[in-house]
C-alpha positions in Angstrom: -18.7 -19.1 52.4 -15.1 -18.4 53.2 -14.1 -15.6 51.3 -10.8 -18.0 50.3 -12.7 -21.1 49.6 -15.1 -18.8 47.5 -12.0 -17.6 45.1 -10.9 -20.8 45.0 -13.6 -22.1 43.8 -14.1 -19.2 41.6 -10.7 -20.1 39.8 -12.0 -23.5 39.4 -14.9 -22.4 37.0 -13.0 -20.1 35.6 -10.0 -22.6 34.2 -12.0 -23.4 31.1 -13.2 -20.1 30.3 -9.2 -19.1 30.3 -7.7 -22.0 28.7 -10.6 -21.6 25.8 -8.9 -18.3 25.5 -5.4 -19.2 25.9 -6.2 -22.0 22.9 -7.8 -19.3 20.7 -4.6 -17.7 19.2 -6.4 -14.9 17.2 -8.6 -14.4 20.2 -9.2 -10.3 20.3 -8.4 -8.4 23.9 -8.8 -4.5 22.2 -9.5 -3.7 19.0 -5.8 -1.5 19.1 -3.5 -4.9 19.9 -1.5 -5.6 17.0 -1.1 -9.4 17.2 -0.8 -11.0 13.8 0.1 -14.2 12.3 3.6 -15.0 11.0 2.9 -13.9 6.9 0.9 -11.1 8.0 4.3 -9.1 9.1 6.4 -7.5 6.8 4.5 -7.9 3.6 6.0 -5.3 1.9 9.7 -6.4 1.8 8.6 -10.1 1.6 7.0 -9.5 -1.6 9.4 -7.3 -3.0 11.9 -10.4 -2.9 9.4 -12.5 -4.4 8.8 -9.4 -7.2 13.1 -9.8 -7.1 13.1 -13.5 -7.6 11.4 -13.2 -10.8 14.1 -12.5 -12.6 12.6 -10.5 -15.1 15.4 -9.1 -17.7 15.6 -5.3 -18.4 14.8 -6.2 -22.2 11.8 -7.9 -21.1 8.3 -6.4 -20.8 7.1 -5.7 -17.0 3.8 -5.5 -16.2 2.5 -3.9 -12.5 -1.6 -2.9 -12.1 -2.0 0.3 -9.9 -5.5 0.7 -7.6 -5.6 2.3 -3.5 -8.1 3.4 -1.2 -9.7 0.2 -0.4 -11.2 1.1 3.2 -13.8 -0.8 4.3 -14.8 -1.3 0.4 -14.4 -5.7 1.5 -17.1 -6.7 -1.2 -15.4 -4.6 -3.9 -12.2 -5.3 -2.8 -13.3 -9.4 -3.7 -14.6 -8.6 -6.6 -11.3 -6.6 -7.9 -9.0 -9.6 -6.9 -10.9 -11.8 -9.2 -11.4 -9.9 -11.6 -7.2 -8.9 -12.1 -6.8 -13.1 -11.7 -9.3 -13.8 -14.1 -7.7 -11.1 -17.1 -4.3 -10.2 -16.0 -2.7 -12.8 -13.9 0.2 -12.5 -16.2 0.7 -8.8 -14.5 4.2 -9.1 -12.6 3.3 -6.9 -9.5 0.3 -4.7 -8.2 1.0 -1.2 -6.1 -1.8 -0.7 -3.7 -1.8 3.2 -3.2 -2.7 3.6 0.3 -5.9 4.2 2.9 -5.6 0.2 2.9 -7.9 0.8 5.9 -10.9 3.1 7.1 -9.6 3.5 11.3 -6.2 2.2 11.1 -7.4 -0.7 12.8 -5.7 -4.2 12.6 -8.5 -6.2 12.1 -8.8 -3.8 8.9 -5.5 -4.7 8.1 -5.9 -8.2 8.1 -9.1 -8.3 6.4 -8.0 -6.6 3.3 -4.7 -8.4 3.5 -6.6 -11.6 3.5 -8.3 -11.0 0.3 -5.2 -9.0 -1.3 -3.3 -12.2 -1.0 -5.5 -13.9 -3.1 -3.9 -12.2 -6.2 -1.7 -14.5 -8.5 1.2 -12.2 -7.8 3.0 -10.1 -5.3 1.4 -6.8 -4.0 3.4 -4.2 -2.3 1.4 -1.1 -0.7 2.6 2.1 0.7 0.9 3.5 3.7 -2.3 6.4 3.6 -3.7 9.1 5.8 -6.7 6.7 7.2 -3.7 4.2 7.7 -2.1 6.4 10.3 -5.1 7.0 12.6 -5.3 5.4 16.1 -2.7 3.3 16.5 -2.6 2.8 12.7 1.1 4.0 12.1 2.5 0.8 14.3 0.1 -1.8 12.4 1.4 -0.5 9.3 5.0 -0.8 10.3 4.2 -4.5 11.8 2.1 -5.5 8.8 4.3 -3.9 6.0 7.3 -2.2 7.3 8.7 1.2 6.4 6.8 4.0 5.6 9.9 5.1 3.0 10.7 2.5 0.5 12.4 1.5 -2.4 13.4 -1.6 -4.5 14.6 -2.2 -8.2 13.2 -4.7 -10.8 14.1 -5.3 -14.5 16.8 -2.0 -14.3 13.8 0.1 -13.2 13.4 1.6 -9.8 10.4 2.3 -7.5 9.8 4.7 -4.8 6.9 4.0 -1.9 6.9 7.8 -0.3 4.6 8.9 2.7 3.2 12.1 2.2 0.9 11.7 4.5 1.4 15.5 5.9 -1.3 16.1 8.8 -0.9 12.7 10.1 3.0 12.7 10.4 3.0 16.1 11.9 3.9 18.1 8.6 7.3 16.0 9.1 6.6 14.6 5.8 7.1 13.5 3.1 11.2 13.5 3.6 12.0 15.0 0.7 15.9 14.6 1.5 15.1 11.0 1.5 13.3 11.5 -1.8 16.2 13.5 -3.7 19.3 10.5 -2.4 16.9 8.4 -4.0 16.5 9.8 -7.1 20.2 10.8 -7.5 21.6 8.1 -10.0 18.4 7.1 -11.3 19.6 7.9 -14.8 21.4 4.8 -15.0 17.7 2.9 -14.4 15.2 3.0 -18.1 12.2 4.4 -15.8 11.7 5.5 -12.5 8.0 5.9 -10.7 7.4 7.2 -7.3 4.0 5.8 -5.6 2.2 7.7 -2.6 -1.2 7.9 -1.2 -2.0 11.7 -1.4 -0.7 13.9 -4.9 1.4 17.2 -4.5 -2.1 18.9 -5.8 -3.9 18.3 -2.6 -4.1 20.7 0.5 -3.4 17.8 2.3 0.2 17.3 1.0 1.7 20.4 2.2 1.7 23.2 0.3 5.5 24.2 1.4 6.7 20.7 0.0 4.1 20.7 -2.9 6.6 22.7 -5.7 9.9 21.4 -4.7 8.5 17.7 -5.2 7.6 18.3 -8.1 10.8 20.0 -9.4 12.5 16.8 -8.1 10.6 15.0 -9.9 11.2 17.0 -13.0 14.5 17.5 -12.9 15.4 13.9 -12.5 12.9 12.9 -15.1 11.2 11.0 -13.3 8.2 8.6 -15.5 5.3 8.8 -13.8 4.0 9.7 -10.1 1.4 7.5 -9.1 -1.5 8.4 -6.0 -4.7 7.7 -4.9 -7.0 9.9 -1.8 -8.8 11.6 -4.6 -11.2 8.2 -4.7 -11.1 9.0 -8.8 -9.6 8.2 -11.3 -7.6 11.4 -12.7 -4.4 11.6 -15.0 -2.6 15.0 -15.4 0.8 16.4 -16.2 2.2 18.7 -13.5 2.8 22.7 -14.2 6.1 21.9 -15.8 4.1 19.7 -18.6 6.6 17.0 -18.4 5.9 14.6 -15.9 2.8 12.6 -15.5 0.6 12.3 -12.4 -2.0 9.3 -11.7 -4.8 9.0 -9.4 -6.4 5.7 -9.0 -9.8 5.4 -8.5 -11.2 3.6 -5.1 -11.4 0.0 -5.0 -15.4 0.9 -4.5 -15.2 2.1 -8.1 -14.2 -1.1 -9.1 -11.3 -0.1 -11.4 -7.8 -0.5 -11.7 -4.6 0.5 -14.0 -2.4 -1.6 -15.8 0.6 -0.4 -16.9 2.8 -1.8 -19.7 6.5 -0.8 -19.4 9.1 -1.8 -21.6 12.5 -0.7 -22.0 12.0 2.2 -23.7 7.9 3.2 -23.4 5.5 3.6 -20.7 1.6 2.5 -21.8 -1.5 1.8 -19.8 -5.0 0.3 -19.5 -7.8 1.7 -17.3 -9.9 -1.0 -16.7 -13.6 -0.7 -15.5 -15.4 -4.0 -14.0 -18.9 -3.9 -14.8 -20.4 -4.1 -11.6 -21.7 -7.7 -11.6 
């Protein structure tokens, strides 16, 4: 055959192979494309607004439920979601506390975004060490935006904070960025700072370990909130003033639910028998 009648009539058989493709929008070229759907991109700052929008009055009680590390756990991760809608819908907000995903891979992303936005209220997540693998670090940005974060509800402030060390090349966390944002926070009734890996760890870096933690002290800071450890562990830090959290694994099937009101700071470990 001709060899140009033969590729012509190789594009001909070919045309509904590529407009199948062309037609299937969430069709998959390499696992390391981010290409996501319109409310898959900037959750973060998009549910902060909603969190905003809420209205809730500094002489109000807030309510926010704390759990991370929920890689690859998709069956657990279900279960979790309905059991928080089921017993504490009423929560305002939850902080997810990084290693959303196993490989930093967006179909990870997605997945546990898809069952996180089951929840009866807004989540908000700040970005982990398994996040920033492969091409990881640009998902996160696309999915949820900055890896440095802040926002303000009911005349209280939170801080999202990478301290991701290894994987940022021991550039983080910015602890300059840490200290502008804690200078004023005295005019706020508490302040909490949320990132994936605790000053405690290796894996923080032992050079930025002591002076976050004397930031946090000095500007009396209410509680620092982690995950990484894949337990559930609550401390105070050398200084005996500030508390430390670490949330156990989604796998564990557990999360925290704080209480805050003006003037106190409670919480509820809660343990779902594994059904």
């Amino acid at each position: 055959m001709n060899h140009t009648l033969y590729l012509r009539w190789l594009g001909i058989l070919m045309l509904p192979l590529t407009l199948l493709l062309q037609g299937c929008e969430k069709f998959e070229y390499s696992p390391y494309e981010v290409r996501l759907d319109s409310d898959e991109k900037n959750i973060n700052q998009r549910n902060i607004e909603k969190i905003q929008a809420l209205q809730i009055s500094p002489s109000d009680t807030l309510r926010f439920i704390l759990t991370a590390d929920s890689q690859g756990f998709y069956e657990e991760n279900e279960i979790l979601v309905n059991h928080i809608n089921q017993h504490h819908a009423n929560a305002d907000f939850l902080l997810l506390g990084g290693d959303v995903t196993d490989f930093g891979l967006v179909k990870e992303f997605t997945l546990v975004n898809d069952e996180f936005k089951k929840l009866k209220m807004p989540y908000v997540a700040v970005v982990g060490n398994h996040d920033a693998v492969n091409n990881g670090k640009e998902v996160f940005q696309a999915m949820y935006g900055k890896f440095d974060i802040s926002f303000e509800v009911a005349n209280k402030k939170f801080i999202l904070l990478n301290t991701n060390h290894l994987e940022f090349d021991k550039q983080v966390p910015d602890l300059v960025w840490l200290e502008n944002e804690l200078k004023g926070t005295e005019k706020y009734n508490q302040v909490f700072v949320l990132s994936h890996i605790a000053p405690r760890s290796p894996e923080f870096g032992p050079e930025k370990a002591k002076i976050y933690e004397s930031l946090l002290s000095q500007y009396n800071v209410d509680f620092s909130l982690h995950g990484h450890s894949h337990k559930y562990s609550q401390y105070f830090a050398s200084d005996n003033k500030v508390p430390y959290m670490e949330a156990g694994s989604t796998e564990k099937l557990e999360y925290v639910v704080f209480t805050v009101t003006p003037d106190k700071v409670s919480f509820e470990r809660v343990q779902i028998q594994n059904p």
